[in-house]
C-alpha positions in Angstrom: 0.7 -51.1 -11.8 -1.1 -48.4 -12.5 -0.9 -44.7 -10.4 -3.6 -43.9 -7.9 -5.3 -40.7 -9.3 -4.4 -38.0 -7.2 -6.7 -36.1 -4.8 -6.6 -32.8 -4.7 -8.8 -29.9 -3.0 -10.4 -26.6 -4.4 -12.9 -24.3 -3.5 -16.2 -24.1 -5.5 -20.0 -22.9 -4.8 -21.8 -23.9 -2.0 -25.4 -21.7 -2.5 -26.0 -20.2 -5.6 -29.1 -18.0 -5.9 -30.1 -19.8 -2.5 -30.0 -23.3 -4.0 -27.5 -25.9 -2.7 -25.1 -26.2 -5.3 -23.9 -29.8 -4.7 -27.3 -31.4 -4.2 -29.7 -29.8 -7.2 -29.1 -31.6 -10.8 -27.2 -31.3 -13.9 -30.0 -29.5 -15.6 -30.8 -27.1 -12.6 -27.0 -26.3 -13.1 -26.5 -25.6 -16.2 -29.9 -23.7 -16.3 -28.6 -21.3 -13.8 -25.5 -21.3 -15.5 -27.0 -19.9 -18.3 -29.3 -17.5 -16.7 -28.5 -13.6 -17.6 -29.8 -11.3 -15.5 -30.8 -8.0 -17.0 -32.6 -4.6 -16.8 -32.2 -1.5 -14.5 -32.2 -2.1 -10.8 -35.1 -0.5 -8.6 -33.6 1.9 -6.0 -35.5 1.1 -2.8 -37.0 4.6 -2.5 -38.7 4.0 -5.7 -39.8 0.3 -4.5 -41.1 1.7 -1.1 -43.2 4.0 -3.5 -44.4 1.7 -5.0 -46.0 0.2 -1.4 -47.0 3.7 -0.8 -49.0 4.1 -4.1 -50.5 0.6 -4.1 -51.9 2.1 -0.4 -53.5 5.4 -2.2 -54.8 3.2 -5.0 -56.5 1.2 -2.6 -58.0 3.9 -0.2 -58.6 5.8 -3.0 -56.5 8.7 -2.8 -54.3 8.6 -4.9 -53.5 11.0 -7.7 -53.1 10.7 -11.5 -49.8 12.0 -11.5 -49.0 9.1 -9.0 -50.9 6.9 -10.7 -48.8 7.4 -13.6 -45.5 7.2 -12.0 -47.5 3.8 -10.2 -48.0 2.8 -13.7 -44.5 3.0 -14.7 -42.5 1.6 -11.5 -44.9 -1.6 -11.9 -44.2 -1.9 -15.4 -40.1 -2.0 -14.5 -40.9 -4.2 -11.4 -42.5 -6.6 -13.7 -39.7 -6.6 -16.0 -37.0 -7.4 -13.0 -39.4 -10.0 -11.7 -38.8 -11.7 -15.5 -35.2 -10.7 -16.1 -33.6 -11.2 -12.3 -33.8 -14.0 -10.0 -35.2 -13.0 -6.3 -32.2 -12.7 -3.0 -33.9 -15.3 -0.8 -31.9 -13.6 2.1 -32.1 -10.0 1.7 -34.3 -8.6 4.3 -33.5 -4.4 4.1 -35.6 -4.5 0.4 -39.6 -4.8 -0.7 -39.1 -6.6 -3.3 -35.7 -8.3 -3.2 -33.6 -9.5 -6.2 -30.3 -10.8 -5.9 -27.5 -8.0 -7.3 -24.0 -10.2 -7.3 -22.6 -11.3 -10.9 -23.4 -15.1 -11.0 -25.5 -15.1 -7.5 -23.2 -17.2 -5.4 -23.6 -16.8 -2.0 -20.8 -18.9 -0.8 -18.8 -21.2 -1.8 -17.0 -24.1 0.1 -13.8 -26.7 -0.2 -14.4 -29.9 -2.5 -12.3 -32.7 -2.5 -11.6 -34.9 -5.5 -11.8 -38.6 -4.9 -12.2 -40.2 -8.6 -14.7 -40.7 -9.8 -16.4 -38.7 -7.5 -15.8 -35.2 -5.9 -17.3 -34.5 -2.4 -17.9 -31.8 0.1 -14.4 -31.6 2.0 -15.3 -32.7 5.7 -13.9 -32.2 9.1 -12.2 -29.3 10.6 -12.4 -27.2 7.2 -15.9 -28.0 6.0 -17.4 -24.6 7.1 -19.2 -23.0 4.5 -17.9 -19.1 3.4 -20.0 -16.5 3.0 -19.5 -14.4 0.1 -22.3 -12.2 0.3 -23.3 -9.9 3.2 -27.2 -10.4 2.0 -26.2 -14.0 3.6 -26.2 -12.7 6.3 -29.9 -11.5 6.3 -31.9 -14.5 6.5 -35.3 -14.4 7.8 -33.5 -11.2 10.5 -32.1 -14.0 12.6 -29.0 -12.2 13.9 -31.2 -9.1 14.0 -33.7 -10.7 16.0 -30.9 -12.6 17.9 -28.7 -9.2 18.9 -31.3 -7.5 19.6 -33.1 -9.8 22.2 -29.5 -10.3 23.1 -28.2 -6.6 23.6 -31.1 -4.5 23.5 -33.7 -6.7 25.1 -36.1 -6.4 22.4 -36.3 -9.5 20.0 -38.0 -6.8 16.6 -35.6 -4.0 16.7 -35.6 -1.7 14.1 -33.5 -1.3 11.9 -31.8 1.9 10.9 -29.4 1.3 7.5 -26.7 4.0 6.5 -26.6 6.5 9.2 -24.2 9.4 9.2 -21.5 9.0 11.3 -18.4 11.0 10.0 -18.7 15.0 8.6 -16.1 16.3 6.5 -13.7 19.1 8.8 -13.6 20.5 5.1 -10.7 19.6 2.2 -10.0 19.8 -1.4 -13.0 18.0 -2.2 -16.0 17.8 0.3 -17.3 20.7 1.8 -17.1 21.0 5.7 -20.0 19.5 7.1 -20.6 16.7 4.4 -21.4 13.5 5.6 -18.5 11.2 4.6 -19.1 8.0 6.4 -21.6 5.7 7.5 -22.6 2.9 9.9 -24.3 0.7 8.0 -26.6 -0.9 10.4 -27.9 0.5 13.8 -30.3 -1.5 15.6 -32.7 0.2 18.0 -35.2 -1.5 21.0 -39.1 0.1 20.5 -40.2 -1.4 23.5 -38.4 1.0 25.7 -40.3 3.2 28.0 -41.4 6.8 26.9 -38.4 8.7 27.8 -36.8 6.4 28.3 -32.7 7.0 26.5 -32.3 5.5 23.1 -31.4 1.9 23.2 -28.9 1.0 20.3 -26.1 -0.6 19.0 -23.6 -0.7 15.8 -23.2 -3.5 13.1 -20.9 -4.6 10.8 -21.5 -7.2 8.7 -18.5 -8.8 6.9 -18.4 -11.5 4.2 -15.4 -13.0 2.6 -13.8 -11.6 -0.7 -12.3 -14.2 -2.7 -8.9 -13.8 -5.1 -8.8 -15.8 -8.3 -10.0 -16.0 -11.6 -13.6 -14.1 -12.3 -16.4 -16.5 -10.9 -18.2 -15.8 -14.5 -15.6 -17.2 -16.4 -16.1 -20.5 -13.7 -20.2 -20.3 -14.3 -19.1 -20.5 -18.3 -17.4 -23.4 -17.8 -20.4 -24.8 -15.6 -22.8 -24.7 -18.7 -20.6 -25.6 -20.7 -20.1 -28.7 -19.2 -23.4 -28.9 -19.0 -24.2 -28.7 -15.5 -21.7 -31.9 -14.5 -20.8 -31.7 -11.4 -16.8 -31.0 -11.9 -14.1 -29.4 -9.7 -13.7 -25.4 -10.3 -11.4 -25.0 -14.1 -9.7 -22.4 -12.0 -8.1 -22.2 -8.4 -9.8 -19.6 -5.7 -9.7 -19.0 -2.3 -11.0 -16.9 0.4 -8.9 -13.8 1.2 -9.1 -13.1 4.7 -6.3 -11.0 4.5 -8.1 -8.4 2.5 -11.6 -8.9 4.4 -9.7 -8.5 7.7 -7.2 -6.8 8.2 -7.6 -4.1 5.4 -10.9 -4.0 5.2 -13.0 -5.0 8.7 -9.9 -3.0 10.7 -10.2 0.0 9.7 -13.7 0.5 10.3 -13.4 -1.1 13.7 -10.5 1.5 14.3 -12.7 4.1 12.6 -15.9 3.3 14.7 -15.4 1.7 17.9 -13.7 4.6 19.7 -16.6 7.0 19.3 -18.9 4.3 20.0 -17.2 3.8 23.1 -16.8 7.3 24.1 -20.5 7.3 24.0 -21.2 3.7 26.0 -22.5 2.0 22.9 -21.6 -1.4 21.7 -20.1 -2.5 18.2 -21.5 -6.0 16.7 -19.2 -7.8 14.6 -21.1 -10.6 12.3 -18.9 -13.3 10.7 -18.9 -16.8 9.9 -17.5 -19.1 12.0 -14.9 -19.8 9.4 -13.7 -16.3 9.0 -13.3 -15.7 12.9 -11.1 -19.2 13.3 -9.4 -17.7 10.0 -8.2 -14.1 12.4 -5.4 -14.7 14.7 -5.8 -15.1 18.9 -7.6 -12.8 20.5 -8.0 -12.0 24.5 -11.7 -11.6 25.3 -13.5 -10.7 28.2 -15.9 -12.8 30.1 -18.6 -9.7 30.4 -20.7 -7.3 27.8 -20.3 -4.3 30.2 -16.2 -5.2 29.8 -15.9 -5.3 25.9 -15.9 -2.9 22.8 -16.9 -5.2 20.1 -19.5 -8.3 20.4 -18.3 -10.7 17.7 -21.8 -12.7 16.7 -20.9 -15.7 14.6 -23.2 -17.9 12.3 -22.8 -20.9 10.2 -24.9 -21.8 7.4 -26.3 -25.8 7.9 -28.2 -28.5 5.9 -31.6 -29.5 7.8 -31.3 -32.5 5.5 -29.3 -33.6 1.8 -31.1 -31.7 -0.5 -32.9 -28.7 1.0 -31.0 -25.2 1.3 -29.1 -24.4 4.3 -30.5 -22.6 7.0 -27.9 -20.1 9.2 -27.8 -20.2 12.3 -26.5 -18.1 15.1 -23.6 -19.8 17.3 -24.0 -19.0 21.1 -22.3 -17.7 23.4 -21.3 -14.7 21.4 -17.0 -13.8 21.8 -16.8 -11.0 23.6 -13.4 -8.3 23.2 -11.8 -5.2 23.5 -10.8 -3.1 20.4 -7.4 -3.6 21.0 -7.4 -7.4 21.0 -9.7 -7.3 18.4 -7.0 -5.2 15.7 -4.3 -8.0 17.3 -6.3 -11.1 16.2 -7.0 -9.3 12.8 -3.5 -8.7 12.3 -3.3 -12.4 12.8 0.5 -12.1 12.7 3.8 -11.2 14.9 6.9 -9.3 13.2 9.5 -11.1 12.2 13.2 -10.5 13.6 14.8 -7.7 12.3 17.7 -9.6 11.2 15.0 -12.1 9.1 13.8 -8.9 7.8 16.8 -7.2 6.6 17.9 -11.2 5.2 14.8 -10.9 2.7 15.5 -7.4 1.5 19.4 -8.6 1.2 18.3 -11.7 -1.2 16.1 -9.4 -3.3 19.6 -7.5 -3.7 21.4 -10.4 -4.8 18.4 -12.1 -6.7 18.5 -9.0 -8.9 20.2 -8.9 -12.5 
């Protein structure tokens, strides 16, 4: 009697360049599989210029030194609108084009049931967010904090402001700025004179350890766009987008922020905040140091991209609860401990 194939589990693309990777064709696969995106980036002082000029060149004002540099910013934006596929997402940028090698945007668990393979379901179907440009859609947790928080559903946003200055060392002067927030969100509605209404946010995708995704998007075309499990094993590292990296910049952050009444929001998937360890929360804003806002990314129907969506009520927590569900762990005995270092000693030639 012959074996059952085996069924195994592995994570793969979910989005890729916005597109739903499981429902588009074997053609529209390989096609982006074999896309290579090329030429210099635009910085997005010298896109906003190029809104700026476009403005003189219609009213009229504008210069033939600007017209030149016009002239030669268009001719580039051209090029990038031929050689680089567009961020469908990314909302801090005129003219957006997706920047991440291979433009996945998240990535999901597949099961493989021969002859098929399937999108894993149940308790671990979430869909991981690689990308913090993900997290941009259309402003929706921009929009949705800051009606939320700040009581003003258009805030504006303020990217990459100064928060740390250098007390002075080997090298960086005293004074430098040597650390940002990346996001600060401010209400416009408030009265005139009325204090600055604001808060913090952090944004934080999923790395993933394994083999180079390029090496995967090879095989893709290669295999000319079949629909296949991954030829390599990966999986989301929460460990490294957690604890060593989302931590610190809480621990960084949060205390000044508190010092000053201000709030920190937190955005994650849903997947990465069941992935962190229990946390204590607090049932009130006015109680809590950091506002964790989750989202998950969902299908209006098969076939059409996914849409994210903010999750409600948002988890509310202190700082200190926070770092504990990051850490996601308890120390071992120190007996246990001192048993591993002990076979190491023994294990050794």
């Amino acid at each position: 009697m012959a074996k059952k194939p085996k069924e195994k589990e592995m994570y793969h693309i979910a989005e890729w360049y916005g597109e739903p990777y499981y429902d588009i064709n074997d053609a529209r696969r390989q096609q982006l599989a074999g896309f290579k995106p090329s030429g210099k980036m635009l910085q997005k002082e010298e896109m906003k210029r190029i809104l700026k000029y476009r403005d003189k060149a219609a009213d009229g004002t504008i210069t033939a030194k600007e017209t030149t540099s016009l002239q030669k910013l268009e001719a580039q934006l051209t090029g990038l609108q031929a050689t680089r596929k567009p961020c469908p997402f990314r909302s801090d940028m005129p003219f957006p084009f997706c920047t991440k090698p291979g433009g996945v945007c998240s990535m999901r668990l597949y099961e493989e049931k021969p002859p098929s393979i399937v999108p894993v379901t149940g308790a671990r179907a979430y869909i991981r967010g690689m990308c913090p440009y993900r997290f941009q859609e259309k402003d929706r947790v921009f929009q949705h904090i800051g009606n939320d928080l700040l009581g003003d559903p258009v805030p504006f946003q303020a990217g990459e402001v100064g928060f740390l200055k250098s007390t002075g060392n080997l090298d960086s002067a005293a004074g430098r700025s040597v650390g940002n927030i990346d996001m600060v969100l401010v209400a416009l509605n408030t009265p005139t004179g009325h204090p600055m209404e604001w808060c913090a946010v952090e944004i934080q995708a999923v790395y993933f350890s394994g083999k180079n995704m390029p090496d995967e998007i090879k095989e893709i075309y290669k295999q000319q766009g079949k629909l296949t499990m991954p030829k390599e094993g990966r999986r989301p590292d929460y460990r490294s987008s957690g604890p060593k990296r989302l931590m610190p910049q809480l621990q960084i952050k949060v205390p000044t922020l508190r010092r000053w009444g201000k709030k920190m929001v937190v955005v994650v998937d849903v997947a990465f905040f069941k992935s962190m360890g229990k946390m204590r929360t607090v049932d009130d804003v006015s109680n809590c140091d950091i506002v964790w806002c989750l989202v998950d990314f969902e299908q209006p129907a098969p076939g059409q991209p996914y849409e994210l969506k903010v999750i409600d009520p948002p988890t509310y927590t202190t700082l200190e609860s926070a770092i504990e569900g990051l850490t996601g762990g308890d120390a071992v005995p120190l007996d246990d401990f001192e048993s591993g270092i002990q076979g190491k000693i023994d294990a050794a030639p």
